[in-house]
N, C-alpha and C positions, 0 to 999 in steps of 0.2 A: 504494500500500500504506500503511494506517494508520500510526505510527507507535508507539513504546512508551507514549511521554508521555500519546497520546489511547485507545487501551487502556486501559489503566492506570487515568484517567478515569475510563473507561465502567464498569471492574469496581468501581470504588469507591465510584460513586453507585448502581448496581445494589445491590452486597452494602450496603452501610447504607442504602438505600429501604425492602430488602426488612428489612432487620433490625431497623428501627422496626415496620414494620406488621406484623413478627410478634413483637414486645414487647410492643404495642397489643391485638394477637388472642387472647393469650396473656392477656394481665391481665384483660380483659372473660372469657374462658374460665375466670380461676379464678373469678372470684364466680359463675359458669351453673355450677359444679362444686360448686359448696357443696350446691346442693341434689338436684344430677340426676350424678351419677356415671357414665363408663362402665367398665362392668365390665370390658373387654376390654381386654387392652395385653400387657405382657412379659411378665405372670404365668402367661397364657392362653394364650401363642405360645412353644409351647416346640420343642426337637429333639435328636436324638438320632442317632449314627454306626453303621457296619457296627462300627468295632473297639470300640466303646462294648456293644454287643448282642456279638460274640463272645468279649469278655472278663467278662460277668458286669456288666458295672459299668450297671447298669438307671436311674441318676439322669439327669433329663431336664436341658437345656442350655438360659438363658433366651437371646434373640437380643441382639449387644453394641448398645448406644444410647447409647455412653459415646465420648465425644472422643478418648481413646486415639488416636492413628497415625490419625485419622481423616480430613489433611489431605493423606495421605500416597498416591499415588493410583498410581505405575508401582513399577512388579518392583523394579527397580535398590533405592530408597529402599528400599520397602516392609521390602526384605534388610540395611539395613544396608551398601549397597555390598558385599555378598560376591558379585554377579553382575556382568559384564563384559558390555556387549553392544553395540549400533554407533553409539554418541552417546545414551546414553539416550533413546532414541526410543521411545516406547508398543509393544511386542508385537514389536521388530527380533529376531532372533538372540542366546540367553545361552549363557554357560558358567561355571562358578563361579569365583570366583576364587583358590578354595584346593582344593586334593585333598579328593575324596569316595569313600568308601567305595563301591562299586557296589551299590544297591539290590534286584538279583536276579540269579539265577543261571541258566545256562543261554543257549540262545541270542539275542541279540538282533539286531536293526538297525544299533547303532549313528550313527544321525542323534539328537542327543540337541536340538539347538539350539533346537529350541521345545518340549520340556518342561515347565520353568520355568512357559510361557506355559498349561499344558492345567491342565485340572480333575479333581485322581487322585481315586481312589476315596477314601480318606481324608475328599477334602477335602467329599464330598456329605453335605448334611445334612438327614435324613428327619423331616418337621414332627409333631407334634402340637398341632392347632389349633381353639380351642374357639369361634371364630370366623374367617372368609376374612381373610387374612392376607396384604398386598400391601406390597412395599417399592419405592420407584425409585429410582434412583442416576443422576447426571448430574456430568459432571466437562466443562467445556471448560478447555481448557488454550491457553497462548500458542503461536504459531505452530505453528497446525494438529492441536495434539495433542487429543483428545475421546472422553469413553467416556460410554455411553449404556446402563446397564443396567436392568432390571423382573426383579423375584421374585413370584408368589405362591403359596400353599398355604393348602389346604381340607380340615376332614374331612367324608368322604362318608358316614359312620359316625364310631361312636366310637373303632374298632379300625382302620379303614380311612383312610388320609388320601392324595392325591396334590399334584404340583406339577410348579411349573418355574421355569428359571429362565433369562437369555438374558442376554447382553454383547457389544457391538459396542465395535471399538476402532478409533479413525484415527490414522493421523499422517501427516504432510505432509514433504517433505525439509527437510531443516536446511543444505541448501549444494547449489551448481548452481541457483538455483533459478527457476524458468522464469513468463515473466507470463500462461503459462495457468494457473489456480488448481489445474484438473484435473489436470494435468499434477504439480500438487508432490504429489499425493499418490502416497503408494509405499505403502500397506500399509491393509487392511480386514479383518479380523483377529474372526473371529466363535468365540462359546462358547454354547453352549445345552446344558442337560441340564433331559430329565423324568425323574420320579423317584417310586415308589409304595409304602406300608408298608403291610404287613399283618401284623397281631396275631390270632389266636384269639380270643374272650373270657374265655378261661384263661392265654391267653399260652403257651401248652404247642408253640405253631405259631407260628412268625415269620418272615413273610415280605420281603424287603427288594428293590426293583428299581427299574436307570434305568439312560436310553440316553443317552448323550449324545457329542456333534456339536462337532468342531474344526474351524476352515477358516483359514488366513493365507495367502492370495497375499500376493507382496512383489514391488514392485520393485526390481532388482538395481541398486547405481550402482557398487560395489566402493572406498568411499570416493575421496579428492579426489585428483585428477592433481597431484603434485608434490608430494604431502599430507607428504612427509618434510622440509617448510619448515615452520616454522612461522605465517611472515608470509604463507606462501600459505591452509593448512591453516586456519588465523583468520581469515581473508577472505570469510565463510562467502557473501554474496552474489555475488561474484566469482568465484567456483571453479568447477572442471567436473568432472564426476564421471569417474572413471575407466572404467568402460565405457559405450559410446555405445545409444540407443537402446533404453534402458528393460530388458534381459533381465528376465524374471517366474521367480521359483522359486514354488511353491506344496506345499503341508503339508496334507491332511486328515486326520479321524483319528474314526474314528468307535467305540464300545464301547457295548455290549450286558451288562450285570451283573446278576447273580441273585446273592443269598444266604439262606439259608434254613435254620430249625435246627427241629428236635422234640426235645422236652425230655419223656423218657417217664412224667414224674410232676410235681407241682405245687413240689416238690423243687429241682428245676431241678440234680440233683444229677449226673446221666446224663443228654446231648444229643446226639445228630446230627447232622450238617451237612453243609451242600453248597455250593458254588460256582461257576456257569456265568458264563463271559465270553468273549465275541466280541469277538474287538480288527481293523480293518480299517487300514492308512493306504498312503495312497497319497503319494510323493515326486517331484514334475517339476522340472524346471528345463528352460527355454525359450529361446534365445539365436540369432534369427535373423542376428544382426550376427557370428556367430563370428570371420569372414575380421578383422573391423576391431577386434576383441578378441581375437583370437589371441596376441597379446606379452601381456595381462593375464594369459591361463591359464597358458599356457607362455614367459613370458619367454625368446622367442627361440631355444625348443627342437621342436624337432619333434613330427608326433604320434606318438602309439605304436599307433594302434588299428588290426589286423588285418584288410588291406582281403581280403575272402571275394568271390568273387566270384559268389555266390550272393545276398550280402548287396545291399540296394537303399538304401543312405542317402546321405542329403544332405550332404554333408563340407564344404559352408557355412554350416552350421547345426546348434546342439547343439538334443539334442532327445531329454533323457535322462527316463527315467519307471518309476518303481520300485513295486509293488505287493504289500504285504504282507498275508495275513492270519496269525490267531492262534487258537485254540480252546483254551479252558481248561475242565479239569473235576477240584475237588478235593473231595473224600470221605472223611470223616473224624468221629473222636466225641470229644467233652469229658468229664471225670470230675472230680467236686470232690469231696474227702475232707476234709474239716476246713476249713484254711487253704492245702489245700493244689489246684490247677487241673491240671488235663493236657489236654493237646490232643494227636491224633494221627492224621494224615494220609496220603493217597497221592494222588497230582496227576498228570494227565498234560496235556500241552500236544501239540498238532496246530499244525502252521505250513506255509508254501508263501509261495515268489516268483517274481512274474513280472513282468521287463523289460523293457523296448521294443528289446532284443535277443532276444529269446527262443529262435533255433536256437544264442546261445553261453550264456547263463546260465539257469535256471530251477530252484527248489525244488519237487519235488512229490512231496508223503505223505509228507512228516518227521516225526518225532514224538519227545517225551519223555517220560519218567515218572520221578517223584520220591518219596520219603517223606520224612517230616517230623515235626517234635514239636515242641512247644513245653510249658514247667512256669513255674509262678509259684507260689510259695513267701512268705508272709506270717507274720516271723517276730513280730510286733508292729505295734501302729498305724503306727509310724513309719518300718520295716524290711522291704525288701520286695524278694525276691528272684525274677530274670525272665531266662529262658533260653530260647533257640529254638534248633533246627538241620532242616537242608535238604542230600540227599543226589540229587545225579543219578544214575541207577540205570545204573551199563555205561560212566560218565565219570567227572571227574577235579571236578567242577565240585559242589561245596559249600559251605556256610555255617554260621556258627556266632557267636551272641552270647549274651552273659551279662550280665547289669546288675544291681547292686547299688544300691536305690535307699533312701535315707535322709533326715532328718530335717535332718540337716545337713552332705550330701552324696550324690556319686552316681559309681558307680565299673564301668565297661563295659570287655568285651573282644571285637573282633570279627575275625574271621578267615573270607576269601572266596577260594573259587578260580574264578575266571570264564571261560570259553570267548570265543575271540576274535570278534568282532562279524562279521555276515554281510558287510556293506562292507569291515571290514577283510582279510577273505580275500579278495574276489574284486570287479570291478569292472571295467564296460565303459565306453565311453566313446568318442565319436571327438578327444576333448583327451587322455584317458590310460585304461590298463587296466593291470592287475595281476592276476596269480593266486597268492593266499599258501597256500591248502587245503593241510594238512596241514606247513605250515612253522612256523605259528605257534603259541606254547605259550600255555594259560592262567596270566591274571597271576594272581599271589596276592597280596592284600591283610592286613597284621596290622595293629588298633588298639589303642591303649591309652591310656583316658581317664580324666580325673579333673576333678571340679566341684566344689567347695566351694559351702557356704550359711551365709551368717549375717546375721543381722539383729538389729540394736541401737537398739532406739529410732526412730530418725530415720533410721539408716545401714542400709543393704544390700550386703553384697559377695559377689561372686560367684566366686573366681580359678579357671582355667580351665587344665589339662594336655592336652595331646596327643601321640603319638606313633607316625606308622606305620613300616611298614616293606611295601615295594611291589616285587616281584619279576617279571621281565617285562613293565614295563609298554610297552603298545603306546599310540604318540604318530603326530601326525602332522605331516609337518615339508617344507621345500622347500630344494634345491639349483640353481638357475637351472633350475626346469624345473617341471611340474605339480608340488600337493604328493603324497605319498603316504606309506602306513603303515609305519611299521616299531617294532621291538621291542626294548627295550634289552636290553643285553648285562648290566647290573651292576643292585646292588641299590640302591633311593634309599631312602632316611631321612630322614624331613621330621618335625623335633620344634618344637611351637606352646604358645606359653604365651599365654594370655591373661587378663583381666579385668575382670569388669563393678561398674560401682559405683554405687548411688542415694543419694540425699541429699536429702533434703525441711526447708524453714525456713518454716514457716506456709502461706504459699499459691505459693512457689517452689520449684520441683523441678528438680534437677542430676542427668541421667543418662548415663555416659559406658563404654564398651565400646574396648577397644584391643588388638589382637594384636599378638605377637612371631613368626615363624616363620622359621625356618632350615633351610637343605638340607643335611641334616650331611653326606651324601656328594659333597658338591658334584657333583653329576650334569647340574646345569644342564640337567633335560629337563624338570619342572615348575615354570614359573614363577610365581610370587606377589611381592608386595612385601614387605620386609622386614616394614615397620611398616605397621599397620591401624587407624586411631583414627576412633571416631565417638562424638557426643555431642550430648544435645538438654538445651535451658534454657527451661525455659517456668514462665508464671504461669496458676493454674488459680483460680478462686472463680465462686461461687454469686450473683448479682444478682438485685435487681427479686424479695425472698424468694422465693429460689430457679424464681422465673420465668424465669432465663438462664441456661447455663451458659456461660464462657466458657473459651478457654484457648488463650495467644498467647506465643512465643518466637521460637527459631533454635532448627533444626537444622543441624550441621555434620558434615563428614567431610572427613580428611586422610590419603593414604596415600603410602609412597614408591615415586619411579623403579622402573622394572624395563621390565624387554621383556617385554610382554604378547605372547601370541597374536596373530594375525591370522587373518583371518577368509576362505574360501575360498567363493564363494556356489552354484559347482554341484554340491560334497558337501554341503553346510551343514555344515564343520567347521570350529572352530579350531585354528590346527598354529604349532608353531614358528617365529619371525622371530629376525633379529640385526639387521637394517635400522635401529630406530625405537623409542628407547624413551620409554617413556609419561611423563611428569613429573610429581612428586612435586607437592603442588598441596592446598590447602584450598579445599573448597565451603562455600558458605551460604546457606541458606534461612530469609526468614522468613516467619512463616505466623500470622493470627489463625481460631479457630474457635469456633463458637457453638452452645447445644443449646438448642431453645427448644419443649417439650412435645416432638412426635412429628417435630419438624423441624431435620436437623443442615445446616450450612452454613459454608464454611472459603473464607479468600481469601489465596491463597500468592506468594510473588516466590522463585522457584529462582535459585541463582546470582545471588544480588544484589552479589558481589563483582566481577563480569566486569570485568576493564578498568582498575579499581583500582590493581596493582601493574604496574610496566613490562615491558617484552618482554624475558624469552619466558615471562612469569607473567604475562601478561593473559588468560589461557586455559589449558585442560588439556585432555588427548587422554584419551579410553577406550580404543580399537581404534587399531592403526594405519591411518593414513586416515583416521580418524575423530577429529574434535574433541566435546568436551563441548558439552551445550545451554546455549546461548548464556544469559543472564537471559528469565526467560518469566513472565510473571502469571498466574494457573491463579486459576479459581474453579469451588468443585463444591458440590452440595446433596442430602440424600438426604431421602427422605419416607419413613414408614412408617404402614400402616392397618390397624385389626386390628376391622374391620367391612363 
């Protein structure tokens, strides 16, 4: 196996080989541009969102080709560290690190752990392009880690444009690690969505559609055997994974989306609308080695699963598989009076599951229906008032937010009552089963938030309030024995102060982001760390008149002790430990990146501190069982062609 030293090398005569000969390509390209111009570039390659088009807001979006976070390439960073997941490894298992408000109401799944990792409908973006429009993305990263993605979009018309867009992700294991090369990878992690706009040539019809395709098999290792040592857990070549024999969990997830509005005058004053989506995902988890991982699931407790003797399973081998689908149809009209919007809706959802139990658990011909509203209120340029609610029709389960947004701040209140997740009622299994139907209450969620804004000259701040209040919440936790659901008894209070702050001195920029958050009910059943600090220092300037862009710093982040979550691999959830707690610990990354015409290229050292301070600061854990990525060299390059 190469070493770091000879990496390290390779990435550094690579990235400045190529960074000459595109300085070189670059300077001859401008004097061929004096006389011959291409038309086509960011001006030409524009795009536009479903909530951009259902909100009125008609201004098109240019694509970013700006170094920004561009060097920045897994979840974990991307967020600022507010996600926890199994060594920062590319596409493993997240969960947030701080209480989230629940995003929808009504029934769900509850498997949340690759979320994070999918592409929501927010995040699709429908082109308009005045010529074929192709972007590639390549990121290899150190030990094992590599993302490989291609964009493009065409119009086939002027009204008419289609696309797609696809991302493969790898990683390799970070500990156990075995001298088959095949053998270190645990995770192939695919994203693809097409995606198709249709306009009228009045715009009075607008049509919005795309399908798209989730897939993460994983290999299971249940982090390091003995991983509550430190000097073991840090041993990253040396260690053995805690279950034997690779078990495979696997995640699809496939969606079908329509949106579509008639606007019955050129007015755009009175609209229509509609919403069709097909959500499908299918959950396995795989464990022919059960007998010799038995003490991992149930530390030494028995099974509890219901031997029928009808029933034909193999009680050596888990062999669990969960299949969901969804059917969404919402129908509804918009009304703009002045400054003033209204939306108003009726939604029903169709859902059904079926398990690889199926004579004890099955969903079939469930359904829901909802009404809904939403008003936005423009009391001035600067003052802008935004309110939604969501009612489950014959249940308990509703929503409500109101946001006050301003010039020089922004003031929300949300309040959700949520029905207990399908998993968390009911669950087969030959390691454990549960039936909670009808025991369990919906949580109710209250927020209450405040952001300040100001900016002076040079300075930006940002300070940052929060306050919920969370009643019923269902967690899930372990007592020597499988983990499972349960529901507190008392109310938590979790109050968060934060603050973000910029600061620019010519071509240096200081930006730095830090939370405070307390459990004021001391409930001790959502854990976070006290303190939340991250902060990036970089130098940014124009070279070779403005034929280069560069921009090279450290980013860092520091947070404290606490007992994280752990991680259970055949729910995919994280549940309560007292075992193992995580340590308080500063990372640092430094990273140079460069723009040179349609060609971005960034070369990073993550964790360049490893090792530096003595034991037991030579290292930091995410997950119990699980250590942080080790120092790694990452270099990625993106291309963009807008012919």
């Amino acid at each position: 196996m190469l070493s770091n030293k000879y990496i390290f090398q390779f990435f550094v005569h690579f990235f400045f080989g190529n960074l000459l000969l595109l300085v070189n390509t670059s300077l001859k390209a401008q004097i061929l541009n004096d006389s011959a111009k291409n038309v086509y570039g960011t001006n030409t390659t524009l795009f536009t969102k479903e909530e951009n088009i259902f909100t009125l807001q008609d201004s098109l979006s240019k694509i970013d080709t700006s170094l920004t976070n561009f060097h920045i390439f897994d979840l974990v960073r991307k967020n600022r560290f507010l996600y926890q997941d199994l060594g920062h490894n590319l596409g493993t298992p997240t969960k947030n690190t701080f209480y989230m408000v629940p995003q929808q109401i009504g029934v769900q799944w509850g498997v949340q752990a690759y979320e994070s990792h999918k592409w929501q409908n927010e995040d699709i973006k429908y082109y308009d392009t005045k010529s074929p429009y192709s972007h590639f993305y390549f990121v290899q990263g150190g030990r094992g880690q590599q993302i490989a993605g291609v964009e493009f979009s065409r119009n086939i018309k002027e009204n008419f444009n289609f696309g797609f867009q696809f991302q493969r992700t790898n990683t390799f294991r970070q500990y156990a690690l075995s001298g088959d090369r095949t053998q270190n990878a645990i995770l192939e992690q695919y994203n693809a969505v097409f995606w198709s706009r249709y306009f009228s040539k009045n715009k009075q019809y607008k049509l919005l559609f795309h399908y798209y395709h989730f897939s993460s098999p994983f290999k299971e290792l249940g982090g390091v055997t003995g991983g509550t040592s430190i000097d073991t857990l840090y041993d990253y070549d040396a260690t053995l994974a805690q279950l034997s024999d690779n078990p495979q969990s696997w995640q699809t997830y496939n969606r079908l989306h329509l949106y579509q509005e008639y606007n019955t005058d050129s007015t755009k004053n009175f609209a229509l609308f509609h919403v069709a989506q097909y959500e499908r995902q299918r959950d396995s988890y795989t464990d022919n080695s059960y007998t010799a991982n038995q003490t991992f699931y149930l530390q030494n407790a028995a099974p509890s699963f219901p031997v029928n003797d009808f029933l034909n399973f193999d009680f050596a081998a888990i062999r669990d598989d969960y299949k969901l689908k969804f059917l969404l149809n919402k129908l509804g009209l918009r009304y703009r009076l002045g400054k003033i919007i209204f939306w108003g809706y009726f939604k029903r959802r169709d859902y059904s599951m079926l398990s690889h139990q199926q004579a004890l658990y099955e969903i079939k011909g469930a359904s829901e229906n909802y009404a809904g509203a939403r008003l936005q209120k423009n009391f001035s340029k600067n003052i802008t008032l935004e309110s939604k609610a969501e009612y489950l029709l014959g249940k308990k389960d509703y929503l409500l937010e109101i946001n006050l947004l301003g010039k020089f701040g922004e003031l929300g209140f949300k309040s959700y009552s949520v029905s207990p997740s399908i998993i968390a009622n009911k669950y087969n299994s030959i390691v454990r089963t549960w039936d909670n139907q009808n025991l369990l209450k919906n949580t109710f969620t209250q927020e209450l938030w405040l952001r300040g804004k100001l900016n002076i000259s040079k300075f930006y701040v940002e300070p940052f309030f929060k306050y919920q209040l969370v009643d019923n919440y269902i967690y899930f936790r372990r007592e020597n024995a499988f983990i499972f659901p349960e529901q507190a008894r008392k109310q938590i209070q979790i109050l968060q102060i934060g603050l973000f702050a910029k600061v620019n001195f010519k071509n240096l920029h200081f930006e730095h982001q830090i939370f405070y958050t307390k459990d004021l009910a001391s409930s001790d059943l959502i854990r976070f760390p006290e303190w939340h600090i991250w902060g990036t220092w970089y130098y940014e300037k124009a070279l070779f008149k403005n034929a280069l862009f560069l921009r090279t710093g450290l980013d860092w982040h520091y947070r404290t002790a606490y007992f994280a979550d752990a991680y259970m691999p055949t729910l995919k959830q994280y549940y309560l430990q007292n075992t193992q707690e995580v340590n308080g610990y500063l990372i640092g990354d430094i990273f140079a990146s460069i723009r040179i015409r349609r060609t971005r290229a960034f070369l990073k050292l993550s964790h360049w501190n490893e090792g530096i301070l003595p034991k037991p600061d030579n290292g930091y854990i995410v997950t119990p069982y699980y250590a942080g990525l080790r120092r790694t060299f990452s270099i990625g390059f993106s291309w963009q062609l807008f012919d």
